[in-house]
C-alpha positions as a printed Julia matrix, in Angstrom:
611×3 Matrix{Float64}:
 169.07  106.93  142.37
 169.92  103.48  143.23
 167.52  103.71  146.27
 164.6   105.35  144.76
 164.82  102.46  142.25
 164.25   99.67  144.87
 161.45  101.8   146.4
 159.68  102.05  143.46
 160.03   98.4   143.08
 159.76   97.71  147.03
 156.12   99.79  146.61
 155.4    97.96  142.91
 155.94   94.5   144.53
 154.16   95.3   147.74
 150.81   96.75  145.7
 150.72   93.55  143.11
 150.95   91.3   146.29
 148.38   93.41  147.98
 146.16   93.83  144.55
 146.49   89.87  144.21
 145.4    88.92  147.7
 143.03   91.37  148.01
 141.6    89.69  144.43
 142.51   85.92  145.87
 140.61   86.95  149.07
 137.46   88.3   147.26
 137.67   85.04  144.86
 137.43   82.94  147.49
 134.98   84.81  149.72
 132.5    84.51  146.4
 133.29   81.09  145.97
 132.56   80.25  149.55
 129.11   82.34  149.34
 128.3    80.4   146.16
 128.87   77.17  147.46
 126.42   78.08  150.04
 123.99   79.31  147.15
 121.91   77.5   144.66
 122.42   77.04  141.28
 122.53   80.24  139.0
 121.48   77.38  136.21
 117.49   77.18  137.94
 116.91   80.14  136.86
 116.47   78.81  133.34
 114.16   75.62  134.34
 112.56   77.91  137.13
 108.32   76.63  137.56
 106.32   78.25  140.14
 105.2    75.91  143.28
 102.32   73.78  141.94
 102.6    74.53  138.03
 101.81   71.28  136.32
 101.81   70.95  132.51
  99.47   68.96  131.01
 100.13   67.17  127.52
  98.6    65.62  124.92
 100.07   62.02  123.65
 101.52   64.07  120.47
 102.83   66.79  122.71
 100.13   69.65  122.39
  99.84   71.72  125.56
  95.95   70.73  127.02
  95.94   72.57  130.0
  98.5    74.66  132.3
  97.46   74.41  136.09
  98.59   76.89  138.93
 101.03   79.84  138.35
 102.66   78.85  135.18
 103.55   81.21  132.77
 101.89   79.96  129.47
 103.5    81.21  126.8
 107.47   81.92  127.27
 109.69   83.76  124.22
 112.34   82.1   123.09
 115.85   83.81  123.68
 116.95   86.4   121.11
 112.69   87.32  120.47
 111.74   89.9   122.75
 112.1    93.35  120.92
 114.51   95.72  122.31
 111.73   98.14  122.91
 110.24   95.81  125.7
 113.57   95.3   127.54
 113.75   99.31  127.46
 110.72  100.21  128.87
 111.48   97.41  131.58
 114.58   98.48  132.55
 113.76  102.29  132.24
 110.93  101.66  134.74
 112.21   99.37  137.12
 116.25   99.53  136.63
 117.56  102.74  134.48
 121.3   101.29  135.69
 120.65   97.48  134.53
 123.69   97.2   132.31
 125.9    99.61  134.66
 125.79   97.27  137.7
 127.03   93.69  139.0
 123.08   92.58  140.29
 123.33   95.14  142.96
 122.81   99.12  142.81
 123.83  100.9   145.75
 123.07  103.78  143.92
 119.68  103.38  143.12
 119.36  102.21  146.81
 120.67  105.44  148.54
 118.31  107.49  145.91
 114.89  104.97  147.27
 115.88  105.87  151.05
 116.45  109.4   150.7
 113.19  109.86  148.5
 111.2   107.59  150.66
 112.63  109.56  154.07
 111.78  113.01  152.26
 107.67  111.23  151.55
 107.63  109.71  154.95
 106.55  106.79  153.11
 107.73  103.61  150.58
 107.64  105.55  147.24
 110.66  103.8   145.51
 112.09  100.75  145.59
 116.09   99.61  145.12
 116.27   96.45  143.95
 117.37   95.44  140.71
 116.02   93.6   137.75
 118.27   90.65  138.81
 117.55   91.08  142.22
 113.71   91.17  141.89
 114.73   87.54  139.51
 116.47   86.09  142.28
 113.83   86.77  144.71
 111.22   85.25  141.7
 112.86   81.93  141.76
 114.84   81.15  144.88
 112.85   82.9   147.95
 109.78   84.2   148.97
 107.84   87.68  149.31
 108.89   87.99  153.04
 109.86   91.58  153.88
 113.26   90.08  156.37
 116.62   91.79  156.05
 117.6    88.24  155.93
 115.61   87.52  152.85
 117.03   90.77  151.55
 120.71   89.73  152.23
 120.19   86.72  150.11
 118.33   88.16  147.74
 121.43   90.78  146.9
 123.84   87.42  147.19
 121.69   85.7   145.07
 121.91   88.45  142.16
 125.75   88.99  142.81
 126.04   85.46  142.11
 123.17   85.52  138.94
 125.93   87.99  137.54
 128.67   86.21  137.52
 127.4    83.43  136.17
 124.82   85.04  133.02
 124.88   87.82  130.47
 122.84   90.39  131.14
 120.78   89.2   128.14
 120.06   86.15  129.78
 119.24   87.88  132.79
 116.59   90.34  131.33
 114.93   87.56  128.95
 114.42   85.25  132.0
 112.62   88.36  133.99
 110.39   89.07  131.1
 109.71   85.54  130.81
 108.26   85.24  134.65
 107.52   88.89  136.09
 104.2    88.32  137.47
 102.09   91.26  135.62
  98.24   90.18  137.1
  95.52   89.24  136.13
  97.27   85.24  136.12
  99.96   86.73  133.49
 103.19   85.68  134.07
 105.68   87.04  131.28
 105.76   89.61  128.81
 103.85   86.99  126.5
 101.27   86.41  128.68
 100.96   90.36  129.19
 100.55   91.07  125.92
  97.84   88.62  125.58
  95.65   89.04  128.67
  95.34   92.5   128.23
  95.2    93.06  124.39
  95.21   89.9   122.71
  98.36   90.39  120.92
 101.93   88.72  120.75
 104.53   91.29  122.5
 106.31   91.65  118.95
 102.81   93.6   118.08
 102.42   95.76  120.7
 102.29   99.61  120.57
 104.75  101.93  122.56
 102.11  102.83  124.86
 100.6    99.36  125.06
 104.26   98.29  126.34
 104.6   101.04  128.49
 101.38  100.36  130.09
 102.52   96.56  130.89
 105.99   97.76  131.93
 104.5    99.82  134.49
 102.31   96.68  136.39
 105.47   94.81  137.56
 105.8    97.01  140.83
 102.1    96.2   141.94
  99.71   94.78  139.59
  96.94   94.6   141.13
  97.37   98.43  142.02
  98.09   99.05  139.02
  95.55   97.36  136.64
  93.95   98.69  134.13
  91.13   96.1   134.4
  90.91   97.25  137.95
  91.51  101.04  137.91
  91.95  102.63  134.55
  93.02  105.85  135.53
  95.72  104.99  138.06
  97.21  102.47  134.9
  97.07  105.78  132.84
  98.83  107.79  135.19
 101.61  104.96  135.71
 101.91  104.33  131.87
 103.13  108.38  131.89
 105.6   107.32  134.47
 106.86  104.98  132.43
 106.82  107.24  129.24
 108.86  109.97  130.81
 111.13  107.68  132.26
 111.68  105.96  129.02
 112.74  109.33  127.13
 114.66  110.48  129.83
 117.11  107.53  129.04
 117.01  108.32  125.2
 115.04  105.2   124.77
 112.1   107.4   122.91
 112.26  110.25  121.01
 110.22  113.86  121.95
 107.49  112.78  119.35
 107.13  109.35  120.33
 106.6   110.78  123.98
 103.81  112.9   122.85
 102.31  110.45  120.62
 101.83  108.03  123.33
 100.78  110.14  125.87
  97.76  111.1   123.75
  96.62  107.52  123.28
  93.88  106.2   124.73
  93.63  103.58  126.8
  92.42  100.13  123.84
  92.13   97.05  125.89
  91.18   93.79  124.72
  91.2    91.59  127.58
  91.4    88.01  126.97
  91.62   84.53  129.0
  95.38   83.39  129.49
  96.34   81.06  127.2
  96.09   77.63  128.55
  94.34   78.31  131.39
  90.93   76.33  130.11
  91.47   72.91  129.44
  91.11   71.77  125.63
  89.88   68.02  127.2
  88.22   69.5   130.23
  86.45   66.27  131.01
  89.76   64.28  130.68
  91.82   66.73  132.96
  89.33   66.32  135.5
  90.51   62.59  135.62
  94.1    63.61  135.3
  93.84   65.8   138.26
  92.32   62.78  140.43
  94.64   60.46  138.97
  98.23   62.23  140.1
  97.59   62.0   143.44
  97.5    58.2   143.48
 100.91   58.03  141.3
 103.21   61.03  142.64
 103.31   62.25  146.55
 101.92   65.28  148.26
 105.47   66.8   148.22
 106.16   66.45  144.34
 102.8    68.01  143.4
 103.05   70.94  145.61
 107.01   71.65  144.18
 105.41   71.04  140.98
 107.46   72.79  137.6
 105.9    68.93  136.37
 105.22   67.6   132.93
 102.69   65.07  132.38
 102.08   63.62  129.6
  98.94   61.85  128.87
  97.22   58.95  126.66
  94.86   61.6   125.0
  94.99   61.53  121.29
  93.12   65.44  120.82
  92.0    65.11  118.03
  90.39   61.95  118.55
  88.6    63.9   121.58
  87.48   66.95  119.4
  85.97   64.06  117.05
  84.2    62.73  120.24
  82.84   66.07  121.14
  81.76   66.8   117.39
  79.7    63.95  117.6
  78.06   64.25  120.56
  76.82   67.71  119.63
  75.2    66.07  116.27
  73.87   62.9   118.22
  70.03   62.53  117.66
  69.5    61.89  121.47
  69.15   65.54  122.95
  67.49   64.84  125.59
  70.11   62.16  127.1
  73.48   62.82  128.35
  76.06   60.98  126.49
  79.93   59.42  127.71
  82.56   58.36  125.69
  85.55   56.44  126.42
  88.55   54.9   124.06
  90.89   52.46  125.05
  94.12   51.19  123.46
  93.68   47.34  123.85
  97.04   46.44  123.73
  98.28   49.05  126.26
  95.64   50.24  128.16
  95.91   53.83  127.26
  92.71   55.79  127.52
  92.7    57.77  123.83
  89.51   59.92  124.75
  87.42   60.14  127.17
  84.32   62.82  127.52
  82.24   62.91  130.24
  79.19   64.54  129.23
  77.19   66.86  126.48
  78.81   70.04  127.59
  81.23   70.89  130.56
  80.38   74.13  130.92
  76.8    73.38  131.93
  77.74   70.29  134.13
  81.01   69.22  135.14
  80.07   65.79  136.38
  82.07   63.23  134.33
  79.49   60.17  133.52
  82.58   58.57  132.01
  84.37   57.58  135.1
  82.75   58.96  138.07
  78.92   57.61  137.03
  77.82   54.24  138.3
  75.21   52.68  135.86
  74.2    49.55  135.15
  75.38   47.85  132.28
  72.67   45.94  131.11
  73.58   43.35  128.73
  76.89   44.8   128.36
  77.49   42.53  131.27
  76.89   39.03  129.87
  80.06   38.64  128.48
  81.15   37.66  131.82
  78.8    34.32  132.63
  79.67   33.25  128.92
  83.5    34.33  129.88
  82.93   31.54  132.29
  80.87   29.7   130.41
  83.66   29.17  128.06
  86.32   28.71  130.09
  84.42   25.43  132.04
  84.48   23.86  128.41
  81.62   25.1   126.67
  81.41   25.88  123.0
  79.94   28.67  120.79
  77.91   25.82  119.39
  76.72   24.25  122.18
  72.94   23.88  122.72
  70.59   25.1   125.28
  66.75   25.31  125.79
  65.19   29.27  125.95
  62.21   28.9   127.86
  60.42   30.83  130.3
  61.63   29.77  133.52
  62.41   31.16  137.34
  65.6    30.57  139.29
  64.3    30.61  143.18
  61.79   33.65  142.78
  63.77   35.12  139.66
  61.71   34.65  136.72
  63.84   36.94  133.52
  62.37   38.16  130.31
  64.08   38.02  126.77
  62.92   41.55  125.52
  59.39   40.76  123.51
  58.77   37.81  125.56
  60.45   35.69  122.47
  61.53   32.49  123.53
  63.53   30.44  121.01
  63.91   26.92  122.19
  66.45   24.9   121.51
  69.02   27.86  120.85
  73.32   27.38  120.25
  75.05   29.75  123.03
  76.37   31.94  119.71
  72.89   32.65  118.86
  71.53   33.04  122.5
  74.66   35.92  122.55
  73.84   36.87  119.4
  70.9    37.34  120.36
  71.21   38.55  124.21
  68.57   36.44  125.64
  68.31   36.83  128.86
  67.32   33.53  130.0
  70.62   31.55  128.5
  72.59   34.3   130.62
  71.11   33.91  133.77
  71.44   29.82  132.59
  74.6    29.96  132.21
  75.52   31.8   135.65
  72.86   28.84  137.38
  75.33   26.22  135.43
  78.87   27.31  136.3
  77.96   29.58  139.63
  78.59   32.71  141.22
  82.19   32.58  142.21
  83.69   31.65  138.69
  81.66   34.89  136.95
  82.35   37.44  139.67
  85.98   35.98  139.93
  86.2    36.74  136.16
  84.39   40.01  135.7
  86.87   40.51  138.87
  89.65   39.84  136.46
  88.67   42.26  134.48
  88.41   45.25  136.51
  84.99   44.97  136.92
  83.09   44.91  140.39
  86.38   45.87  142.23
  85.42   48.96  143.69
  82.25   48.16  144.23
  81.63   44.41  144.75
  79.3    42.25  142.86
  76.74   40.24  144.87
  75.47   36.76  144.59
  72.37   37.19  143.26
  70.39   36.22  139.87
  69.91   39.1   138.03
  73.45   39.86  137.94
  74.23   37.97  135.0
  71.74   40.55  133.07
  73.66   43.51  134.08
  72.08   44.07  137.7
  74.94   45.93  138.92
  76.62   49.28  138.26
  79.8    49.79  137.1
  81.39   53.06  135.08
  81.86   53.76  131.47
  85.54   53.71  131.73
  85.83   50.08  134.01
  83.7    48.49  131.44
  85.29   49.51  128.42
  88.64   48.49  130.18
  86.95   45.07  129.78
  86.01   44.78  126.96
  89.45   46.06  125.38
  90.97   43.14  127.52
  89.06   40.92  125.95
  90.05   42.16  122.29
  93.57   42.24  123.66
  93.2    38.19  123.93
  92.44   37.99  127.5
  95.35   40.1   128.83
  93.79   43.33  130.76
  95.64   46.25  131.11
  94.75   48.78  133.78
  93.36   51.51  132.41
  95.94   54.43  132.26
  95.11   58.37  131.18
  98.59   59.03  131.74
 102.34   57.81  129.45
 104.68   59.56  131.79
 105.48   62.39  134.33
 108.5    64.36  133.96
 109.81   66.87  137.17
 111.36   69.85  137.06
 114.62   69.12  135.9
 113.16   66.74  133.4
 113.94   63.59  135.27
 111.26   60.63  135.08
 109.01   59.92  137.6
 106.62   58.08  136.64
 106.05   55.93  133.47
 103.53   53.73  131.77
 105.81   51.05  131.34
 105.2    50.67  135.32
 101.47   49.71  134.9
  99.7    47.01  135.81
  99.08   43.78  132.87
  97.54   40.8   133.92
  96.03   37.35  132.15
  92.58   37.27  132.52
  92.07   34.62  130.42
  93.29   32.32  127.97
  93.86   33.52  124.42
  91.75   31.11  123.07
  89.08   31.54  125.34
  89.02   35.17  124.46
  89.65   34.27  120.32
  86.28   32.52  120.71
  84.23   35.4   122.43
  85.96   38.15  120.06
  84.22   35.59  117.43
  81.09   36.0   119.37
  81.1    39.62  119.72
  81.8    39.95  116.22
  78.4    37.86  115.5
  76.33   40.29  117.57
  77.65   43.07  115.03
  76.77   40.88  111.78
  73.8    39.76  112.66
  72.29   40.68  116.32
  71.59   43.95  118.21
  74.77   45.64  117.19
  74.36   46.03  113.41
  73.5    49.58  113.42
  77.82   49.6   114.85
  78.82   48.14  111.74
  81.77   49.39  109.84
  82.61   48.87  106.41
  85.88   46.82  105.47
  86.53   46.24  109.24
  85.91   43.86  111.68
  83.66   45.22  114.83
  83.28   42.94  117.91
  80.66   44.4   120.4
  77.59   44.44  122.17
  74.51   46.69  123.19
  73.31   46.95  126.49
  70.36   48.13  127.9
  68.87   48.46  131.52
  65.77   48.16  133.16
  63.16   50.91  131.84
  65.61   52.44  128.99
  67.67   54.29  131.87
  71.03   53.23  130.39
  71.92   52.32  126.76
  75.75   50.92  125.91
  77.56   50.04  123.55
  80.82   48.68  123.88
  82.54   47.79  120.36
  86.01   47.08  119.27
  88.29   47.06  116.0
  91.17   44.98  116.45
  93.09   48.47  117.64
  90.8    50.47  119.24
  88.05   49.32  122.2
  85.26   52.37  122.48
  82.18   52.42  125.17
  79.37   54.75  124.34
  76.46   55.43  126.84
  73.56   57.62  126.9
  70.91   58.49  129.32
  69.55   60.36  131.97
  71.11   61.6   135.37
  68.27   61.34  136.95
  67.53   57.51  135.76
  64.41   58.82  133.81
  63.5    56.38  131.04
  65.3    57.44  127.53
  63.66   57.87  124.2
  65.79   56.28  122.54
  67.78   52.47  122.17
  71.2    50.92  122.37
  70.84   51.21  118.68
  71.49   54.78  118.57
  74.35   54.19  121.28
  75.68   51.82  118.81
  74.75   54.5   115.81
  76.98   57.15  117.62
  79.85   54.9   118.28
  79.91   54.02  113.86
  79.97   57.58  113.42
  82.94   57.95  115.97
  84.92   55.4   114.38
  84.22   56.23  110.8
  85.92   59.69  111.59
  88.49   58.49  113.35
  89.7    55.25  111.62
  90.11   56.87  108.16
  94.12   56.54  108.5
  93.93   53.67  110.59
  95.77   50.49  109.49
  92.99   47.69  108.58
  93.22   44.78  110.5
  91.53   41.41  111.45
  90.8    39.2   114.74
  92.5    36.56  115.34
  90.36   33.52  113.61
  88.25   31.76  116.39
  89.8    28.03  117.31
  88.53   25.14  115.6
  86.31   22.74  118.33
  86.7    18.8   117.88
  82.94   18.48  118.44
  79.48   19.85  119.31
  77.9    19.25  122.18
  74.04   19.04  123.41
  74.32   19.58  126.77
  77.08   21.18  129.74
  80.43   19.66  129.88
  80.64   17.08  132.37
């Protein structure tokens, strides 16, 4: 008795040591694998290569580019029926298993050695996640080796919940869905909480090739592979015998629809997005993408824009529109053109036009800056400059005329004056200063001063907003920051580029003068009531181009109509400056009033140039 007593405890003690380092053993052989493994936590921040997401300034999705999934459901919202007809279709043992099912993978070989051909597959719905965010497509028993370490490991370390919810959320189901959500969408316009049975069954049965399978592509094969899915839905208990039959009968009611997201809402200001990233992120952190970028663009400020360039009385022009945050440099809207789906060329930012009178402010810039005054006096007369002989528009001539009024106004002669007094380098240096004739250089000649140049929409308005911004110029930014994939910063605003142009009492003095040419010169028609507007028309040679640049103290805007194909316009940089009032009375209703600065008081007036 005494002996079969330390047996039994000889053979207890020997199986709880073998138990234990059979169960140390295994422990450690998965935590070695693991180590070797990536995160099981990616799987929850998991972006396709190249997905970037881009937002508005308040946070409203514009635009999804590359193989995003647009709309995801939250955890704890996808109805049970979806996960059923999932899991009946591509994983009847999902809950039953630990990622793996050898099971299910002895059944696929022996039914695809009995076809001669691949008529089922084995893996998993964790396997087929693991493969969805950690490798590739490759057909490798290597690849397949990870892929069934990867979903041991995705087991270990979720619920099966989590596991599902995260396959529904990125299953690729064609047509550019990714996700139940998207599914639902693409293919009948609905959210998956309002799909029929056989509207779910129909998705469920695209995840093994949905492009085969399509029902946009082949109707009758989608049919056939909805039954599939059907049958194999009651033969887990998931349906009942009438439900079956019900569906069955059903005909096939799409409603195909665009994914959501996949059309910009700002089309025109995407375009510049997608041109800007390069120069701010590398090759290498686009292509990884799973970014976030967050722009400048207040949306509704652009669907204002838009509005009125639909109602603008110019039909026959083209029309650009770009809003800058003087204090910042942050571009609020920016349209390109009438309509984006007709032409995508963005006259905003990629159209070179001259800026007429728009220019001027630059030879009085420096005008100012050697000393002279607002009040000082010169003589409009007809006159030539070696060959150059400019015309005020009528061929009136004023005399003796203060440089307020001569800006006022925008005589041509007192421009091209003033750029003969105080010379080439100290204007070009200071439209320089401003962003202007950078990228394309500005040239000593005459007729410069009068806006014979071309610069864009965007580069000029950048200018002017400088210039309400007291002579410190921000560059222009479309973007506030980009965010990677695991939500750490990469780029930000706050790393842009502020510089002094020039002297805040320089620039007090021409925000006075601007504000002059709104009271009582060309830009009246800009005028807004209760609030201070400092601009200034331009026009080129022959009508081609008509501006108008204007700012409240907030808010710098640059208007521009006319023809791509520098044919003369109908109309004037009155209804340029027309267009931008209407802008601004829409979009300044909530807008804090405020004033300029007052101009500096002068000690004295003077007759002629400072000496």
């Amino acid at each position: 008795m005494h002996s079969k007593v330390q047996k039994f405890l000889l053979l207890a003690t020997s199986g709880f040591i073998l138990g234990s380092t059979i169960a140390i053993t295994e422990n450690l052989i998965s935590k070695s694998i693991d180590s070797k493994l990536p995160p099981a936590s990616k799987v929850s921040r998991f972006n396709r290569p190249g997905t970037i997401q881009i937002l508005a300034s308040k946070g409203e999705i514009i635009q999804k580019l590359g193989p995003a999934t647009r709309e995801k459901m939250a955890s704890g919202t996808i109805p049970e029926i979806i996960k059923n007809a999932f899991i009946a279709s591509e994983d009847r043992r999902f809950y039953k298993h630990n990622g793996v099912d050898f099971w299910s993978i002895t059944r696929a070989v022996i039914s695809n050695v009995k076809e001669m051909a691949i008529v089922e597959g084995g893996s998993t719905i964790t396997q087929q996640l693991a493969r969805m965010v950690f490798l590739n497509q490759n057909k490798t028993i290597q690849r397949k080796l990870k892929e069934m370490a990867l979903a041991f490991k995705l087991e270990r370390n979720l619920t099966k919940e989590e596991i599902i919810e995260q396959y529904l959320n990125n299953v690729y189901l064609g047509s550019n869905a990714y996700g139940i959500s998207d599914a639902a969408w693409v293919y009948f316009k609905k959210t998956p909480a309002l799909l029929t049975l056989e509207e779910i069954a129909l998705i469920a049965g695209l995840a093994p090739a949905p492009s085969l399978y399509s029902p946009l592509v082949n109707s009758d094969l989608a049919l056939k592979r909805r039954s599939v899915v059907l049958y194999k839905m009651r033969m887990e208990n998931f349906i009942s015998d009438s439900e079956l039959s019900e569906a069955l009968a059903k005909p096939l009611k799409l409603q195909p629809a665009i994914p959501k997201y996949l059309r910009s809402k700002a089309p025109f200001f995407t375009d510049f997005i997608e041109q800007v990233l390069p120069q701010l992120l590398s090759k290498e952190e686009i292509e990884v993408g799973g970014l976030k970028v967050k722009t400048s663009l207040i949306l509704d400020w652009q669907e204002i824009a838009k509005e009125v360039i639909s109602n603008q009385r110019a039909i026959n022009t083209e029309v650009a529109i770009v809003s800058i945050q003087p204090s910042s440099g942050l571009i609020r809207v920016l349209v390109g053109g009438r309509d984006y789906s007709k032409n995508q060329f963005n006259r905003a930012f990629q159209a070179l036009r001259s800026p007429g009178s728009t220019f001027k402010i630059f030879p009085y810039l420096a005008a100012l800056t050697e000393g002279y005054e607002p009040e000082d006096l010169l003589f409009d007369t007809p006159r030539c400059w070696y060959g150059y002989c400019p015309k005020n528009f009528g061929n009136l001539y004023l005399g003796e005329v203060s440089i307020t009024k001569a800006f006022t106004n925008s005589l041509n002669t007192i421009a091209v004056d003033l750029l003969a007094k105080v010379g080439f380098e100290k204007v070009i240096t200071t439209a320089n200063k401003f962003g202007v004739g950078k990228e394309r250089e500005l040239e000593y000649y005459y007729p410069l001063a009068i806006g014979a140049y071309e610069e864009t929409v965007l580069n000029m308005t950048a200018a002017y907003a400088g210039i309400t911004n007291r002579g410190l110029y921000n560059q222009p930014s479309a973007i506030e920051e980009i965010r990677g994939p695991t939500n750490d910063l990469l780029w930000s605003h706050n790393d842009g580029e502020v510089s002094r142009a020039i002297s805040t009492e320089i620039a007090d003095k021409m925000n006075w003068m601007l504000q002059q040419v709104v009271l009582y010169g060309s830009g009246t028609a800009a005028s807004l009531k209760d609030r201070q507007v400092a601009g200034k028309t331009g026009t080129s040679e022959g009508n081609r181009d008509l501006w108008f640049i204007g700012s409240i103290p907030q808010l710098t805007t640059g208007i521009w109509l006319g023809n791509d194909n520098n044919e003369e316009s109908k109309v004037n940089s009155g209804d340029a400056a027309f267009t931008w009032k209407q802008f601004m009375n829409k979009i300044s209703i909530n807008m804090e009033i405020r004033r300029f600065p007052k101009r500096p008081s002068h000690s004295n007036l003077k007759t002629n140039s400072p000496k």
